[in-house]
C-alpha positions as CSV (number, residue, x, y, z in Angstrom):
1,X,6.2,1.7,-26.0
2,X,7.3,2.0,-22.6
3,X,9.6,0.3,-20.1
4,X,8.4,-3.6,-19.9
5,X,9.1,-3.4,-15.8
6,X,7.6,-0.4,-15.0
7,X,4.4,-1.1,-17.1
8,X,4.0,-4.9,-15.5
9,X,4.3,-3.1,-12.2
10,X,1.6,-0.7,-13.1
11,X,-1.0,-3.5,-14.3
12,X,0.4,-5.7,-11.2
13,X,0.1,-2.6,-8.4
14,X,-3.2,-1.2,-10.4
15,X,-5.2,-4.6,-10.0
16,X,-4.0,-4.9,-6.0
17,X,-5.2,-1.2,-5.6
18,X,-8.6,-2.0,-7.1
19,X,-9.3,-4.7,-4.4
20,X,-8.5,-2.4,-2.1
21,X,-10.7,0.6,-3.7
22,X,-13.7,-2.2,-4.1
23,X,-12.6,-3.4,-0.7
24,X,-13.9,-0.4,1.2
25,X,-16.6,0.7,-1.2
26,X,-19.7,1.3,0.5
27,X,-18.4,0.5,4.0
28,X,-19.8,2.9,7.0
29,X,-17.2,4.0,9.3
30,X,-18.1,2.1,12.1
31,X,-17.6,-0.8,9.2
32,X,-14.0,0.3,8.0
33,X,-12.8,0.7,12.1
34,X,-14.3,-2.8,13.2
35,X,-12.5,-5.5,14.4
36,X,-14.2,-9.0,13.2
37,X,-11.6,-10.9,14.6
38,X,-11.2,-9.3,17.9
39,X,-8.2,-8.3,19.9
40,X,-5.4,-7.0,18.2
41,X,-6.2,-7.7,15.0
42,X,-6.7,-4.6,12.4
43,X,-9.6,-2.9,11.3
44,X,-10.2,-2.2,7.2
45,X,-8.8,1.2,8.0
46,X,-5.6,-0.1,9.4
47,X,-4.8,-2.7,6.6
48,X,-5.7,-0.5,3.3
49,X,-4.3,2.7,5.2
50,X,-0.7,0.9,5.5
51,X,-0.9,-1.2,2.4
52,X,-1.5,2.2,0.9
53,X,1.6,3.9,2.8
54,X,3.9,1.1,2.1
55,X,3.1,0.9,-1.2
56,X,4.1,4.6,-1.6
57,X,7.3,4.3,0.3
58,X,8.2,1.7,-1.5
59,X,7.5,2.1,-4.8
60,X,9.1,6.0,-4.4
61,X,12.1,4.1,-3.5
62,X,12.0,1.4,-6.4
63,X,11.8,4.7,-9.2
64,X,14.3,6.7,-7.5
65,X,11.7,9.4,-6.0
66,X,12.5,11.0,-2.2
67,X,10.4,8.4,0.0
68,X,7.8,10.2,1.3
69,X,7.2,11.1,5.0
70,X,5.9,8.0,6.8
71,X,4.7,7.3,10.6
72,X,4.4,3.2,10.3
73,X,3.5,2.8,13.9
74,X,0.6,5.8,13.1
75,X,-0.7,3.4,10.4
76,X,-1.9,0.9,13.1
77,X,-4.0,3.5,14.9
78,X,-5.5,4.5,12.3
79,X,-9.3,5.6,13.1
80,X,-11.4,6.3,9.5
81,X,-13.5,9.4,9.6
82,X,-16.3,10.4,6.4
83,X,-13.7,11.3,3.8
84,X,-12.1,8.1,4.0
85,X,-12.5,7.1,0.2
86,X,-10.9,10.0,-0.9
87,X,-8.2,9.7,0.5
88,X,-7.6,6.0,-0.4
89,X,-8.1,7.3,-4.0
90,X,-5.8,10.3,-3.1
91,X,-3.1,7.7,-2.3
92,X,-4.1,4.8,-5.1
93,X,-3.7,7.6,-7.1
94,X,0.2,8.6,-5.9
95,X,1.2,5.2,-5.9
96,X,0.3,5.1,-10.0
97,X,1.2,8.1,-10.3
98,X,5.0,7.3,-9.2
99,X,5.7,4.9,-12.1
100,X,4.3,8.2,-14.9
101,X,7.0,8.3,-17.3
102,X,9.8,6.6,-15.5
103,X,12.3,4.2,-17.0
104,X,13.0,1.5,-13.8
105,X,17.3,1.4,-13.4
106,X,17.9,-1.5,-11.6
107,X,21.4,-0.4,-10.6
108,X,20.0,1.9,-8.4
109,X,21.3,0.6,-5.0
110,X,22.0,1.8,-1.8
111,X,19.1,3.3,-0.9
112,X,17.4,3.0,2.8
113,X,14.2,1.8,3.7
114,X,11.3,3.9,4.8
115,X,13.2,4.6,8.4
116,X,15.7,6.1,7.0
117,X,17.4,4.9,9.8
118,X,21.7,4.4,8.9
119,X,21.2,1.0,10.9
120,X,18.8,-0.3,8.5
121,X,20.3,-2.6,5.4
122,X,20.0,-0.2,1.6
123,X,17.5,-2.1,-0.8
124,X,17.8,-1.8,-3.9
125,X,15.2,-0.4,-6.6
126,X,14.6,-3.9,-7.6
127,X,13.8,-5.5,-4.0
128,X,11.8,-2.5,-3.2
129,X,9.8,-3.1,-6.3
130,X,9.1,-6.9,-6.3
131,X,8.7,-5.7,-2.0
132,X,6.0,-2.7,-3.2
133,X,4.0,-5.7,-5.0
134,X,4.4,-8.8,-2.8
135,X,3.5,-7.1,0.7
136,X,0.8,-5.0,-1.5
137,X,-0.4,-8.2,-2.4
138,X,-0.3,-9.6,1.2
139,X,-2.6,-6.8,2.3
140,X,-5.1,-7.3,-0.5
141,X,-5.7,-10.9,1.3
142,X,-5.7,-9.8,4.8
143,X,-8.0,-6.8,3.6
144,X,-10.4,-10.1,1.7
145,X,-10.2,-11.8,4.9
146,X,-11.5,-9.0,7.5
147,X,-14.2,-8.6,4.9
148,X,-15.0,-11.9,5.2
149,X,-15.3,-11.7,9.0
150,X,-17.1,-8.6,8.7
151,X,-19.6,-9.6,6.4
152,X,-20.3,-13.2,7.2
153,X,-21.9,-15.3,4.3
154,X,-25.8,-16.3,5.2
């Protein structure tokens, strides 16, 4: 049996990452960079690439891992190439991969957010793992709604 947390997290983060892996599934490029919506708004590239990195971060943080490298304001430029898929699995398959024979220790505290920056406030391992799922979670709905707009119903 193991930890009750870390294995509702899985199931929780595992379900997100499958709307996103079913979100982008047989999209051309020019589909995954459009804009529906216009403007400023973000392509399906932008949302699943920094609901993916986020998700990473975040979750590295909640099990006690080293957060991996991260250029947030890179995530909004983000332009998908051929290749993109794997590399969404690539990183569905870290974020899972974090929670792999860990035991989640709440008292874990004091660690920084992505930045690293010593202005930002620590988190703890449980804010950045109800965080991880939440703003996963928020993603997964923007990602439903570009699709929408994309792919308007007849």
């Amino acid at each position: 049996m193991g930890d009750p947390t870390i294995d509702a997290a899985r199931d929780v983060l595992a379900e997100s990452l499958d709307k996103i892996r079913r979100g982008i599934a047989g999209l051309t490029v020019d589909q995954l960079n459009a804009k529906p919506a216009g403007g400023e708004t973000n392509s399906v590239a932008v949302i699943a690439t920094h609901a993916l990195a986020s998700t990473r971060s975040y979750m590295s943080i909640a099990v006690g891992a080293p957060p991996p490298p991260r250029d947030r304001p890179a995530e909004f430029r983000t332009v998908a190439a051929d290749g993109f898929g794997g590399w969404v699995e690539d990183m569905i398959g870290q974020c899972l991969g974090l929670l792999d024979g860990v035991t989640f220790d709440p008292s874990i505290e004091g660690v920084r957010t992505w930045t690293q920056d010593p202005q930002d406030d620590p988190v703890t391992a449980s804010w950045a793992l109800l965080y991880a799922t939440s703003h996963l979670g928020e993603h997964v709905g923007h990602l439903h709604m570009t699709l929408e707009l994309l792919h308007p119903a007849d």
